[in-house]
C-alpha positions in Angstrom: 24.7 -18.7 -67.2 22.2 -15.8 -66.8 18.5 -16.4 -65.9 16.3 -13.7 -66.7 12.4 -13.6 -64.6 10.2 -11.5 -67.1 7.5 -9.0 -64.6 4.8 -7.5 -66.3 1.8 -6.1 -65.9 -0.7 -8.1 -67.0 -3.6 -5.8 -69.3 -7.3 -7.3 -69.1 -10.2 -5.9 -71.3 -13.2 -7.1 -68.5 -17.0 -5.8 -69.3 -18.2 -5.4 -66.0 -22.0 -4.3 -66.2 -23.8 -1.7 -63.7 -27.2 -3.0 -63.5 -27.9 -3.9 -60.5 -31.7 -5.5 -59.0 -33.8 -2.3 -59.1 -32.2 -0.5 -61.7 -33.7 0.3 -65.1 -32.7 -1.5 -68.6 -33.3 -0.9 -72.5 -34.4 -3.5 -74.8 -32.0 -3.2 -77.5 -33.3 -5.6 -79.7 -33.1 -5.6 -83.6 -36.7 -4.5 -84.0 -38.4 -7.0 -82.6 -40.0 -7.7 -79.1 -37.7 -9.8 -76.6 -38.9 -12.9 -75.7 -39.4 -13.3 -71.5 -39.2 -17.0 -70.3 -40.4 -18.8 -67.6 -36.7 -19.8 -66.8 -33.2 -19.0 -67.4 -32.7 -20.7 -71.1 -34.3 -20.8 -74.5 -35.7 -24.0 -74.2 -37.9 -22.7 -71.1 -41.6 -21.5 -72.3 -41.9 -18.3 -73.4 -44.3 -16.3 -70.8 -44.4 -13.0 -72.4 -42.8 -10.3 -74.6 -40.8 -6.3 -74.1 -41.2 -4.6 -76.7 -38.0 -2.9 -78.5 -36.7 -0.2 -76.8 -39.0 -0.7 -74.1 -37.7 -0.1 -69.9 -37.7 -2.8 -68.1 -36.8 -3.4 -64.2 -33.8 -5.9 -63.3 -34.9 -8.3 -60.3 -32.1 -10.2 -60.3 -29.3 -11.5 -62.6 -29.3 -14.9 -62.7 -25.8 -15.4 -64.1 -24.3 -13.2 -67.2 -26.9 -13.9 -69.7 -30.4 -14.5 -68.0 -31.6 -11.4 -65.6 -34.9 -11.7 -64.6 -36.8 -8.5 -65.2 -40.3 -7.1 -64.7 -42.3 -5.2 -67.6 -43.9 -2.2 -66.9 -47.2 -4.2 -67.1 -45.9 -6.1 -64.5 -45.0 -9.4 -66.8 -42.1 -11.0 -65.2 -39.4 -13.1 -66.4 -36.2 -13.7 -67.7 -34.6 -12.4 -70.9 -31.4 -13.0 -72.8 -29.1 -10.3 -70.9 -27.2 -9.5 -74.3 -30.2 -7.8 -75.3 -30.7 -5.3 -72.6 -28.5 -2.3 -72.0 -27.9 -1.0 -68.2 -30.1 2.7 -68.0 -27.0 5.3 -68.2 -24.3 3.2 -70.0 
């Protein structure tokens, strides 16, 4: 009887963003502004808006889709990550 182990390499396709707390993101929106909530989740109250294709600053990322960033006018918040795009990527 022959027993054969199968070694392979295992392949992973892994989206590992660069934004890190300080570094500058693009509201890639549709064309409309991006809502900026009081906390992490949509049912949180909405405390202000970025505009589309505006730069924000990243805090802090809260997990993989809420970062809590800061307006330029200095509204801060946190937004719906899969709508802002890392400065440079």
């Amino acid at each position: 009887m022959t027993s054969w182990i199968l070694i392979g390499d295992v392949v992973m396709n892994v989206k590992v963003s660069d934004a890190v707390p300080g570094s500058k993101a693009t509201v890639t929106t549709e064309k409309s502004n991006l809502n900026i909530r009081k906390g992490p989740g949509t049912d949180q109250p909405i405390v202000g808006k970025a505009a589309h294709h505006e730069i924000v600053t990243l805090v802090s990322k809260t997990n993989d889709q809420w970062w809590l960033i800061r307006t330029n006018n200095g509204e801060e918040g946190y937004a719906y990550a899969q709508y802002l795009t890392p400065e440079g990527s």
